[in-house]
C-alpha positions, 0 to 999 in steps of 0.5 A: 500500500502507499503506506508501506512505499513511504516507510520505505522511502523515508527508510532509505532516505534515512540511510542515503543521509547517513551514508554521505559526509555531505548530507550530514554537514547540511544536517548538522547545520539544519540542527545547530540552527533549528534547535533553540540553545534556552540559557542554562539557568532557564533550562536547569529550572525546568528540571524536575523528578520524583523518587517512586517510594511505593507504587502509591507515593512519591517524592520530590528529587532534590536538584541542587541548580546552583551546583549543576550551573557551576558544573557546567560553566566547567564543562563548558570552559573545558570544551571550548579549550580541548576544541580551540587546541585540538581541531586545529589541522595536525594537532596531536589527538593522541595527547587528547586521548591520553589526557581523557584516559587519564583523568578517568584512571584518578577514579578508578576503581569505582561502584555503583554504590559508592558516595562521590567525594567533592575531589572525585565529582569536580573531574566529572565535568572534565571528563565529559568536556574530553569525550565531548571534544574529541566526539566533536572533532572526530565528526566535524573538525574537517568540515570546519577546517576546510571552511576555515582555510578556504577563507570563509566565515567563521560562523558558517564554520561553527554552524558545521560542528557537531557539538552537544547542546544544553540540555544533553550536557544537564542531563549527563552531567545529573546522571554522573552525580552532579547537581546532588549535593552531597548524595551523589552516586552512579545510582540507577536512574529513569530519565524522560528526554524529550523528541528531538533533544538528542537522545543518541549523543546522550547515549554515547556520551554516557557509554563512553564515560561509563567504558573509560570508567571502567565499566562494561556497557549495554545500549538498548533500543527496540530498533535495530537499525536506530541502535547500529545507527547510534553506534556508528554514530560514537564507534570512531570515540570508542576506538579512540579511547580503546573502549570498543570491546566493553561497548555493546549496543543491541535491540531489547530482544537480543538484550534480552536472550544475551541475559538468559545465555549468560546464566548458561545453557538454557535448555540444561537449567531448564531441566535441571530445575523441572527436575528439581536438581536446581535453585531459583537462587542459582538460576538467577545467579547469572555466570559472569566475571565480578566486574560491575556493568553499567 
């Protein structure tokens, strides 16, 4: 039906994009202007979230503004000068990677449950701004260097950046601890990103700080080509910092069978418990190394 012809024509338009240098600077124009940038103070008060204590209560988060705001006039104080030193043509990405990879190591280890100290927190923007700026300069520091030796306006160049807006920067910066006070952790966290704020950058901002702390990473999402669409999107920032092989983006259902597989052979448990030679406590004990995923 003339439905499905347009799904699929809007499929392949999709992939022709992706697929050509050309198209994604256009896109990436198109966003940089399209996309509103709300000051940061506007945009941290419209922050919210709730605590579930019971399927029937809640209560407030507690969001401490000011502290968010500071943390990210550090990320962005960083960012701009990891990008103004390394996009430069023949700059030494390298000593980028080693700096990031670095500062990561001053907080490993680390666990899901553990406290932030205020010396540990106060690296987590850095860190963010490192990922961000070598993500920016693998993707889109060519096309700004080609503009700008051609003589051309600065301002069109910038507009060719790939760079992370407000709003992915907040939500990053509240998922690693910051702008929690004195409670801030790696906790497990529900966050609501609304259509169009850049779900994908988020995810592989959060993949790779998650990897370079050493954490193994899954990335789900019920497509399969809007996973490996957002892989490829970071894959380049996961080589660069040698994290490629604690990365794995995959749909829910491959997740899931991934999960089960990992308790060891299904059909064996299976039988082993119907006979009754099986706990349910050591079927959910799931056969894997000790080190914590993220």
């Amino acid at each position: 039906g003339d439905d499905s012809t347009d799904d699929d024509e809007k499929r392949i338009a999709q992939m022709t994009v992706a697929e050509f240098d050309h198209f994604k600077e256009v896109l990436t124009m198109c966003w940089n202007q399209e996309t509103s940038q709300k000051p940061v103070e506007d945009v941290v008060m419209d922050i919210t979230g709730e605590n579930r204590m019971s399927s029937e209560s809640t209560e407030k988060i507690y969001i401490d503004q000011d502290e968010l705001i500071e943390n990210f006039k550090v990320y962005d104080t960083q960012y701009k000068s990891l990008l103004g030193e390394y996009i430069k043509p023949g700059a030494d990405l390298p000593d980028l990677v080693k700096k990031v990879k670095n500062l990561a190591k001053k907080l490993q280890p680390i666990s899901c449950d553990k406290m932030w100290t205020d010396e540990e927190k106060k690296h987590i923007p850095v860190l963010l701004a490192g990922v961000f700026s070598l993500f920016t300069i693998l993707k889109s520091g060519a096309s700004y260097n080609r503009i700008e030796e051609a003589g051309g306006s600065s301002t069109f160049g910038e507009q060719l950046l790939m760079k992370p807006h407000n709003i992915q920067v907040l939500t990053l910066l509240y998922m690693f601890g910051c702008g929690k006070g004195p409670q801030s952790s790696l906790e497990s966290k529900l966050m609501q990103i609304r259509t169009g704020e850049g779900k994908s950058m988020i995810l592989g901002a959060a993949a790779a700080m998650l990897a370079l702390l050493g954490f193994r990473v899954r990335t789900v999402c019920y497509s399969e080509y809007l996973s490996s669409r957002d892989f490829r999107l970071f894959e380049e920032v996961f080589q660069k910092f040698g994290v490629l092989d604690l990365v794995n983006y995959s749909k829910i259902t491959t997740f899931a069978e991934d999960s089960t597989a990992s308790k060891g052979n299904i059909r064996d448990l299976t039988e082993s418990l119907l006979r009754g030679n099986l706990s349910s406590a050591e079927f959910e004990s799931p056969a894997t190394n000790s080190k914590e995923d993220g």
